[in-house]
Every structure is written in C-alpha cells, then in structure tokens.
C-alpha positions as CSV (number, residue, x, y, z in Angstrom):
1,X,-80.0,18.4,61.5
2,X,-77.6,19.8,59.0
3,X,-78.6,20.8,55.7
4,X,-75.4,20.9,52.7
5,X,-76.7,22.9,49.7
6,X,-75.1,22.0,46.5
7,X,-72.9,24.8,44.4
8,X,-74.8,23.5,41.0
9,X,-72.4,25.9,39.4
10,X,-69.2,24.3,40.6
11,X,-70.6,20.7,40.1
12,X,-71.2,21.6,36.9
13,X,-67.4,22.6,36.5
14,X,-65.9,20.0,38.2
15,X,-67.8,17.8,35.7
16,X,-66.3,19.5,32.7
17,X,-63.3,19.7,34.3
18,X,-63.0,15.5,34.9
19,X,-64.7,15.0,31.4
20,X,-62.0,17.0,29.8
21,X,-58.7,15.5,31.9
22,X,-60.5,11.9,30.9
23,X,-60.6,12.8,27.0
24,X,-57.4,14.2,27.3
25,X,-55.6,11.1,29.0
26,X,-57.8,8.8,26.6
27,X,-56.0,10.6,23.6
28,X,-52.5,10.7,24.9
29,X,-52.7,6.9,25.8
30,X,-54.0,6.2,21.8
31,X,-51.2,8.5,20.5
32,X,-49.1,6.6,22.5
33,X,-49.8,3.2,21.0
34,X,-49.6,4.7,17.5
35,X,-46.2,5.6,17.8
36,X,-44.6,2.5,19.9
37,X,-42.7,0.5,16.9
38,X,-41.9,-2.8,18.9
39,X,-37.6,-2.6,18.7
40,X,-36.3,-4.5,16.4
41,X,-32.8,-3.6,16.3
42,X,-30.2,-5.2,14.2
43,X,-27.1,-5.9,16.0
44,X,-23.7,-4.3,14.2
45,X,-21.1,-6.6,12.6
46,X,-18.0,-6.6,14.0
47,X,-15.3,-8.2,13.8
48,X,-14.0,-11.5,15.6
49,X,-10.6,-11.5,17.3
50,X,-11.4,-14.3,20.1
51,X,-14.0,-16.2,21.8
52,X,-15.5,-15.1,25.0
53,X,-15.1,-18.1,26.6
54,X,-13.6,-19.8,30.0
55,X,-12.6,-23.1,28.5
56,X,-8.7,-23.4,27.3
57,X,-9.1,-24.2,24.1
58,X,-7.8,-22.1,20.8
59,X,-7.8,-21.8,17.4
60,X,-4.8,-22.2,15.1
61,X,-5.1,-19.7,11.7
62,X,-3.0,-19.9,9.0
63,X,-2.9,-17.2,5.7
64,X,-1.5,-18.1,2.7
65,X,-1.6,-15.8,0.1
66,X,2.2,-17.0,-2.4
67,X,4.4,-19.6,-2.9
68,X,5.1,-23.4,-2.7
69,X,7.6,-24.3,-0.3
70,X,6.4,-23.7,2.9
71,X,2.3,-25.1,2.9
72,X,3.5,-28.4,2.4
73,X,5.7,-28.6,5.7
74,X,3.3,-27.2,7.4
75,X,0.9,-29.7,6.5
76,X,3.3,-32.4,7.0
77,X,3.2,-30.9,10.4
78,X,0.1,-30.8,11.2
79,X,-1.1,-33.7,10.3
80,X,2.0,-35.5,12.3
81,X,0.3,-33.6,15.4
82,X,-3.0,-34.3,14.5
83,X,-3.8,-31.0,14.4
84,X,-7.0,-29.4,12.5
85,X,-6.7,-25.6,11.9
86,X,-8.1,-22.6,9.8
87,X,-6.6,-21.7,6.3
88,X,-7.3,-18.4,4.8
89,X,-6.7,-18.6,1.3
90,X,-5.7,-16.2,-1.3
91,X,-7.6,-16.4,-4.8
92,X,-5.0,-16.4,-6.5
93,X,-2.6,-18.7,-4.9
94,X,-5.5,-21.3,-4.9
95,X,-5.8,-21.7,-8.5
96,X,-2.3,-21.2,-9.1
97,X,-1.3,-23.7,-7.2
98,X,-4.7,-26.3,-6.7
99,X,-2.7,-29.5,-5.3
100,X,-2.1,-27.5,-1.7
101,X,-5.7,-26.2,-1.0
102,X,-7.1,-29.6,-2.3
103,X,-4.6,-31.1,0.3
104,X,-5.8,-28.8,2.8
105,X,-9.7,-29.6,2.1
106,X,-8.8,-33.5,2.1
107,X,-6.7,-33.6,5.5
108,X,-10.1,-31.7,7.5
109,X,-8.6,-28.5,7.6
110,X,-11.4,-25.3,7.7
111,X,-10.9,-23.6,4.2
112,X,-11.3,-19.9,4.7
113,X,-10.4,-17.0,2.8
114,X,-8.2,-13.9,2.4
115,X,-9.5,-12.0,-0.3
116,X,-8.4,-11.9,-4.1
117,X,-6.2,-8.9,-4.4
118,X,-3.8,-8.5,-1.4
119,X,-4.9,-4.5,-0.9
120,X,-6.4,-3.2,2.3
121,X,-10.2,-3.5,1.9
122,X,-11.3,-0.2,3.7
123,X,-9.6,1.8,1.4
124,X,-11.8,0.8,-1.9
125,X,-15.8,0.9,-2.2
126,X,-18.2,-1.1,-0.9
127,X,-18.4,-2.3,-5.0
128,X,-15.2,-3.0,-4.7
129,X,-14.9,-5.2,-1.8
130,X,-17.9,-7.0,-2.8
131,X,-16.6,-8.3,-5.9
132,X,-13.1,-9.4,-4.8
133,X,-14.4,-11.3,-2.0
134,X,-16.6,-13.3,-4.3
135,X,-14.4,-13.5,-6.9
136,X,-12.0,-15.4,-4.5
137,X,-15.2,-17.0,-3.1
138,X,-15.6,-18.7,-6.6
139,X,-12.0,-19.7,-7.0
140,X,-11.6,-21.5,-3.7
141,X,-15.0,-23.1,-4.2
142,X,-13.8,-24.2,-7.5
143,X,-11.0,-25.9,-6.7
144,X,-12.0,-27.7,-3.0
145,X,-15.7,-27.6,-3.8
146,X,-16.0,-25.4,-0.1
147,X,-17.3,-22.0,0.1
148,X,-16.1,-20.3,2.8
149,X,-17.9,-18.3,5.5
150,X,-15.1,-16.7,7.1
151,X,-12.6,-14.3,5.5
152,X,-9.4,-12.7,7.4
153,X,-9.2,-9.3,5.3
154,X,-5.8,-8.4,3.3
155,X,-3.4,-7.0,6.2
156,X,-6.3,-7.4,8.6
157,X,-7.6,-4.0,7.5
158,X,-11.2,-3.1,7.6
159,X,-13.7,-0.6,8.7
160,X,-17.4,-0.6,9.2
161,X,-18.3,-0.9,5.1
162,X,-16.0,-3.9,4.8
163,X,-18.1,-5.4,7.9
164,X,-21.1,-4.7,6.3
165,X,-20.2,-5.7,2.9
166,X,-18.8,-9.3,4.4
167,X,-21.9,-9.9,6.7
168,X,-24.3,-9.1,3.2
169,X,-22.1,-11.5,1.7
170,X,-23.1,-14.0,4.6
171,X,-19.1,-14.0,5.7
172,X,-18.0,-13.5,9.1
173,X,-14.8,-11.2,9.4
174,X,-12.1,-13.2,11.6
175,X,-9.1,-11.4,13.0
176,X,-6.5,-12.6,15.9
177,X,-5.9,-11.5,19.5
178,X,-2.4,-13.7,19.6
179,X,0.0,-12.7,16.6
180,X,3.2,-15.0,16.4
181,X,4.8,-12.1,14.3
182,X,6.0,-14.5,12.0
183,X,5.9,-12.5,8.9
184,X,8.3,-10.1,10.6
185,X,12.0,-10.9,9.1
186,X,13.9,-10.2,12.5
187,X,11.8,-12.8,14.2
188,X,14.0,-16.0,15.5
189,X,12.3,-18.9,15.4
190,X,12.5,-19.3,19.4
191,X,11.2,-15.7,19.5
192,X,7.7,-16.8,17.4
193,X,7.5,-19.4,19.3
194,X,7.8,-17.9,23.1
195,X,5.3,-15.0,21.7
196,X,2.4,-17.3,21.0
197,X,3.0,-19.3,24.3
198,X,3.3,-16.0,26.4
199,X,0.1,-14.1,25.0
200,X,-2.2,-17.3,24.4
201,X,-5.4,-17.1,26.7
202,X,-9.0,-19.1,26.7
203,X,-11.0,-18.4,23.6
204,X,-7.7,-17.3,21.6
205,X,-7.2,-17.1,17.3
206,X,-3.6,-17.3,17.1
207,X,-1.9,-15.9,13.7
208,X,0.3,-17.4,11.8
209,X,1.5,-17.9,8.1
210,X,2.2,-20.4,5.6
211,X,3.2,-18.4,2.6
212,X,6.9,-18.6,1.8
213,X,8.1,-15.3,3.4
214,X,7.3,-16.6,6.9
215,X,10.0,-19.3,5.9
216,X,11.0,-20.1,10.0
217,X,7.0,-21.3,10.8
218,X,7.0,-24.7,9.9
219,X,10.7,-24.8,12.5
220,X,8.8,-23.1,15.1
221,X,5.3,-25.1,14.8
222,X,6.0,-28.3,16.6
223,X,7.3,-26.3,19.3
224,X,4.4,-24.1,19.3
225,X,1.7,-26.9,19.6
226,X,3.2,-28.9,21.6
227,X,3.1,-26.1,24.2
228,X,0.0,-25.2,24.2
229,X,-0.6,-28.4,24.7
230,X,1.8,-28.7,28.1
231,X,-0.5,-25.5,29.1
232,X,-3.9,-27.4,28.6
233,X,-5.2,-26.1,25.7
234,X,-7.0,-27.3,23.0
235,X,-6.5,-26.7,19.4
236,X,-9.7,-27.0,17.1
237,X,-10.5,-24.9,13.8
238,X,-12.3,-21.1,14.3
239,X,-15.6,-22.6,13.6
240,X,-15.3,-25.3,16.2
241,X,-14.5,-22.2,18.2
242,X,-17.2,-20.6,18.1
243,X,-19.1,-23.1,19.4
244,X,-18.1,-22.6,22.5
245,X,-18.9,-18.6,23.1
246,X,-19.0,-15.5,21.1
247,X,-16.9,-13.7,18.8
248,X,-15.4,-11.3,20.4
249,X,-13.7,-7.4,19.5
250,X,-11.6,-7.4,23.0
C-alpha cells in the first residue's frame, strides 16, 4: 500500500496562489464592464451625388439663381413631357420674381434651394452659412408655402462645416454625378445634350440650369428627356430618388 504525504506548505501556496489569480480576474472582468460605453456612433454627413441603386431611373435638377426668360420654357417643357424634377432656388430670385417658383410649386415640381448669396459656402463661418441658408429657407417658404430639405450649395462648394451646418439645419446637401455643362458658354446645344446621354448611369442627379445664362437648355431639353427615355430610364424628382437606395459620394 502506498502512502502520499501532503506538502502542507505548498498546499497552502497553491491556495494563495489560485485565491489571488481569482481576485485578480474578478477585478479585471468588473473594470472591464465599467469602461465598455455601448457604440453609439453618429454617422458623418456627406454629401449626395447619386443613388446607390440598380434600377434605371434618375433625377432631373435644375438651379436657378437670375433672370426671367429662360424658367418659363423650361417649364413649358416639362410639363409638355410630363416630367417632375428638382428646382434649386435662389433667395433672391424667388422673391424677385414670385410668379416662376409659384409656377414651379403648382405644376408638382420638388422646390429646393441654392442658398441666398451666390458665394462658396466653405469659405465663410459656420455663422455664416447658417444664416444664409435660412434666410433663403424663409423666402422660398414665403412665397410657395414649402420649406425645403435639400439645398445644392452656391458653385457646389462645400466642406465638412457646411455639411454639418446643413444636416443641423435638418437639410440634406445634394450635388450631381452627370453635369450637362450647360452653364459653360462654348457648349452647343447638341454638345449638352450628347454629355448627359453619354455619362447618365442608374441612380444618377443630372445638372442642369434654368437661369438665363444657360440660354441653349430649354433647345437641348426635349432632346435630353426624350433620350433617356429611349435608354430606359426614369425620371422622378431627387426625393423620389432616394427612395430607392442611398445617397451616395461616388
């Protein structure tokens, strides 16, 4: 028969040993809990130049930011078509001349804007930006009874305080990812219109104007829908857009 003897010594440090890896784990686990914040993390504002989606459908944009002679084509246009697109408004152009955005509100176009002063936005204060978005914010509202969500920026220029400032303002920032160079001087009406057919894609906010230095749009517009239309695509407002995927940087 085998006899063990027992090291009392050792037992006894093998039990100190255990008791203190136990307390040890015990108070890492506690510390542990104490410092896990559950992640709540507020996603960045960007800003929208398309929709991520499959489906060929499109957004038609308009700015309008002077004069008197062009809008009302364009509208004559549009509503030919049967067409409903996105106008972003100038302040100042809306009260100046009421009867167009009124028009615009009246046919089921989306009534956006585009800012009060024409200035680029990321080069003033956050102060700044605030108060001429909402002081056009309060003109268009005025005149078509709409407040706007959605604001195209002055010469499309922004940076992350303009984003910020906008989403605090509840406004979503909406750019383009198919530019009809319109505005540009040199630009043939067949030339504006090839350019939008060539780059449109699923999802796309194409840009165009309505003020009266883009004076060869309204000859290029029937051209324009009706091929995107030969492609397949649908033409809605950006809000109707974005119903059908998400806002997009690229």
């Amino acid at each position: 028969m085998r006899i063990y003897l027992l090291n009392m010594r050792r037992v006894r440090r093998n039990l100190m040993m255990g008791t203190l890896l136990f307390i040890t784990v015990a108070l890492f686990v506690v510390m542990l809990q104490q410092n896990t914040v559950p992640a709540t993390v507020e996603p960045k504002p960007h800003a929208i130049y398309k929709v991520q989606t499959d489906e060929k459908i499109v957004a038609l944009t308009f700015d309008i930011s002077w004069g008197t002679k062009v809008p009302g084509p364009i509208m004559d246009i549009l509503k030919d078509k049967d067409v409903k697109s996105t106008f972003f408004l100038s302040g100042p152009w809306v009260s100046k001349y009421p009867e167009f955005p009124k028009r615009l509100a009246d046919e089921g176009h989306e009534i956006a804007s585009h800012g009060n002063e024409h200035v680029n936005y990321g080069d003033r204060s956050s102060e700044w930006v605030k108060n001429d978005i909402m002081t056009a914010h309060e003109s268009i509202k005025e005149v078509t009874g709409v407040s706007p969500r959605l604001i195209r920026t002055p010469n499309g220029h922004w940076n992350d305080m303009v984003l910020k400032t906008a989403q605090d303002l509840d406004y979503k920032v909406i750019q383009w990812s198919d530019d009809s160079l319109d505005w540009m001087k040199d630009r043939s009406v067949d030339q504006i219109i090839n350019r939008v057919l060539e780059r449109v894609h699923p999802g796309a906010i194409i840009l165009m104007h309505a003020s009266d230095t883009c004076d060869r749009t309204p000859a290029a517009l029937p051209a324009v829908i009706d091929g995107l239309r030969e492609k397949g695509y649908k033409l809605v407002t950006v809000s109707e857009l974005l119903k059908h995927g998400p806002g997009v940087i690229d």
